[in-house]
C-alpha positions in Angstrom: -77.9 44.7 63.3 -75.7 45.0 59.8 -73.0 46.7 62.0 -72.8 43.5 64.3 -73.0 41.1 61.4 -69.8 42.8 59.9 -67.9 43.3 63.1 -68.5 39.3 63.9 -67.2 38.6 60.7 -64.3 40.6 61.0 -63.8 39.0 64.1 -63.7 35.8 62.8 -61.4 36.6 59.7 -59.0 37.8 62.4 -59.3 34.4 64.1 -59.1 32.4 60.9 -55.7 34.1 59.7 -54.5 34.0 63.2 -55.2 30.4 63.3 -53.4 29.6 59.5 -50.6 31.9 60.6 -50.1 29.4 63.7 -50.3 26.5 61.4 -47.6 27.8 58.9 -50.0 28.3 56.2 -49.0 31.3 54.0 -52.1 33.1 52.6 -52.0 33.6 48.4 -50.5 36.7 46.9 -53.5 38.8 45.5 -54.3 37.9 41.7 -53.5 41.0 40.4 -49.4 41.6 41.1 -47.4 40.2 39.4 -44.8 37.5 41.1 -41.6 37.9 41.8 -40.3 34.6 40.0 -36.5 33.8 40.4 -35.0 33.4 36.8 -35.2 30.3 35.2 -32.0 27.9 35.9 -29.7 27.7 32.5 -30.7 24.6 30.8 -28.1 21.6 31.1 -26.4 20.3 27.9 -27.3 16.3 29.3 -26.5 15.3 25.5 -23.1 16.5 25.2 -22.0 15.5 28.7 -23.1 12.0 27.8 -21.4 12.6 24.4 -17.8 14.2 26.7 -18.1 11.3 29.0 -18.2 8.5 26.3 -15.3 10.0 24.4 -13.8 9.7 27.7 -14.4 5.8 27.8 -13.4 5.2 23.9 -10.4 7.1 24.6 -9.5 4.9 27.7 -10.5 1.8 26.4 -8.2 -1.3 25.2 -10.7 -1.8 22.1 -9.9 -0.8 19.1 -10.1 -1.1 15.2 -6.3 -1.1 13.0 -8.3 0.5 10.3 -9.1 3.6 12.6 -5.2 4.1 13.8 -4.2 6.9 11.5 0.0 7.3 11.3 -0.1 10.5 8.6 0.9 8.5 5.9 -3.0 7.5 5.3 -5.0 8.9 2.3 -8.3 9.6 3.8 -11.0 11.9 1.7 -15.0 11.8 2.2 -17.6 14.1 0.4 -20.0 15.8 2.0 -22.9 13.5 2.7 -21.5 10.3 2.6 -22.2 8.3 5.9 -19.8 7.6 8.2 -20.6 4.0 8.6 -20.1 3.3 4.8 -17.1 5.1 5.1 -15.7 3.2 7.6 -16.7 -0.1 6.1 -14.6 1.0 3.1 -11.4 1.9 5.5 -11.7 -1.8 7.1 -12.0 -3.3 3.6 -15.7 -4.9 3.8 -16.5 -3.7 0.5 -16.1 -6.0 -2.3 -13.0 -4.6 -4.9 -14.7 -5.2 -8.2 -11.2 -4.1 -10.1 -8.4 -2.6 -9.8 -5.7 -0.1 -11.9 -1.9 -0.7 -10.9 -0.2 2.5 -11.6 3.9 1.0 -10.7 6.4 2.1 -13.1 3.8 4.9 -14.7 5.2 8.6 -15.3 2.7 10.9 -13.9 1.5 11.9 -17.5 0.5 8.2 -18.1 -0.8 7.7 -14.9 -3.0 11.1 -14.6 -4.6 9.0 -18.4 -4.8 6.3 -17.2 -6.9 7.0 -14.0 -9.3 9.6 -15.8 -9.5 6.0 -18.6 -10.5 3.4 -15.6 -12.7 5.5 -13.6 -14.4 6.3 -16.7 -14.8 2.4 -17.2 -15.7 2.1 -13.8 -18.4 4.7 -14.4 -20.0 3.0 -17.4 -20.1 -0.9 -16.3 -21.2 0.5 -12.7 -18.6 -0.2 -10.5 -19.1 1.1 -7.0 -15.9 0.1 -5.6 -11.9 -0.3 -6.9 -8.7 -0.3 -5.6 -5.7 1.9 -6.8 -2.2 0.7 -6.8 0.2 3.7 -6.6 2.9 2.5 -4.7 5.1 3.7 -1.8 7.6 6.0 -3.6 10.4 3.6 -3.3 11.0 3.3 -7.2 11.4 6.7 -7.3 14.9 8.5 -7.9 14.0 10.6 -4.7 12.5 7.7 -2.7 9.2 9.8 -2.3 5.8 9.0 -3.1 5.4 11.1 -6.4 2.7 9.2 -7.5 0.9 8.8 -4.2 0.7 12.9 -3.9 -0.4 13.0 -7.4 -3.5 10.3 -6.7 -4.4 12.1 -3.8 -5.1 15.3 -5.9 -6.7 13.8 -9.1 -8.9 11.9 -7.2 -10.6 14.6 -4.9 -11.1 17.0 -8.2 -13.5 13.8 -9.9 -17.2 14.0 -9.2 -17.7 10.4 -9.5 -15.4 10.0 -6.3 -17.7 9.7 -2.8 -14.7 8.5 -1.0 -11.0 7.1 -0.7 -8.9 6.2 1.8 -5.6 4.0 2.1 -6.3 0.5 1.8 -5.4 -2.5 4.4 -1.9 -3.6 4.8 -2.9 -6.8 2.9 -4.3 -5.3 0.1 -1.0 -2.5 0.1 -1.4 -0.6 2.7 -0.4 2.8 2.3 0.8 1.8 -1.3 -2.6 1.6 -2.6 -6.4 3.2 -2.2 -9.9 1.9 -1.8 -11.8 4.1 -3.6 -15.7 4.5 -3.5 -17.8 5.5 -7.1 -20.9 7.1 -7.7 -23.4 4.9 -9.3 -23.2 5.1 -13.1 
C-alpha cells in the first residue's frame, strides 16, 4: 500500500508542474546554488548632471552680476576657507569700508611701510574691512601699474589678509582694492 501512496503522489507532482508549466509559472531555483545575478548597473552621477546642466543655463542666461565679469586686469585673492558668499559680497561692494590708505604718488619703499603701518592699525582698532588706493599706473614714467603689482604681492604674504579683490568702478575700479581682515 506505501508503494501506491508514493506512485499517486508522484503522479500528482507530475500533474501539478505540468499544470504551473502551462500557466507560465517558473518553479524556484533550489536554495542551495548560488544565482547567477547579472552585475550591478554603474551608479549614475544624478548630482553632477544636475550640477552640468545648470552651468549650462547660467552660461546661457541674460542674468548677470558686473562684479562677476572678470577682464584680467582684476586683483582677485581668497584664503582657504573663506566662504564664497562673503567673498562675493566683498567683490559687489556690500561690505561697509571702515577706512581706507591712498597710496598715489608713493615710491614703492614708502608704500610697502605704509601698508604693513595701516593694516597693523586696522588690526588693533578691529577693522574687518578697507579699501586700498593704488592707482592705475598712469603716473608712472612707464605708464604701468608698479604699484598695483606690488599690492598684489604684499598683500597675499600678510596673515591678517582673508581676501581682496579690485574694488567697484565707483569706488576705483581697478585702481583700488577691497580688502577683507581677520578679526583683531
Amino acid at each position: 500500500m506505501a508503494s501506491v501512496d508514493k506512485e499517486d503522489e508522484a503522479d500528482e507532482q507530475v500533474l501539478f508542474r505540468a499544470m504551473m508549466e502551462k500557466s507560465g509559472v517558473v518553479p524556484n531555483p533550489p536554495a542551495n546554488r548560488v544565482l547567477d545575478m547579472p552585475p550591478r548597473p554603474r551608479p549614475i552621477p544624478r548630482q553632477r548632471f544636475l550640477e552640468t546642466e545648470q552651468v549650462k543655463v547660467d552660461m546661457l542666461s541674460d542674468a548677470y552680476d558686473p562684479a562677476e565679469l572678470e577682464t584680467g586686469e582684476e586683483l582677485l585673492f581668497l584664503r582657504a576657507g573663506i566662504q564664497q558668499s562673503l567673498f562675493r559680497r566683498l567683490r559687489r561692494g556690500q561690505l561697509s569700508v571702515e577706512t581706507e590708505l591712498d597710496l598715489h604718488g608713493m615710491t614703492v619703499p614708502i608704500a610697502r611701510e605704509a601698508i604693513a603701518e595701516f593694516l597693523r592699525y586696522c588690526q588693533s582698532r578691529n577693522i574687518r574691512c578697507v579699501r586700498i588706493i593704488h592707482g592705475k599706473g598712469y603716473g608712472s614714467w612707464q605708464k604701468q601699474p608698479i604699484l598695483k603689482v606690488k599690492v598684489n604681492h604684499w598683500l597675499r604674504q600678510r596673515d591678517e589678509v582673508l581676501a581682496f579683490c579690485s574694488a567697484r568702478p565707483v569706488d576705483g575700479g581697478t585702481g583700488a582694492v577691497y580688502v577683507l581682515l581677520k578679526h583683531g
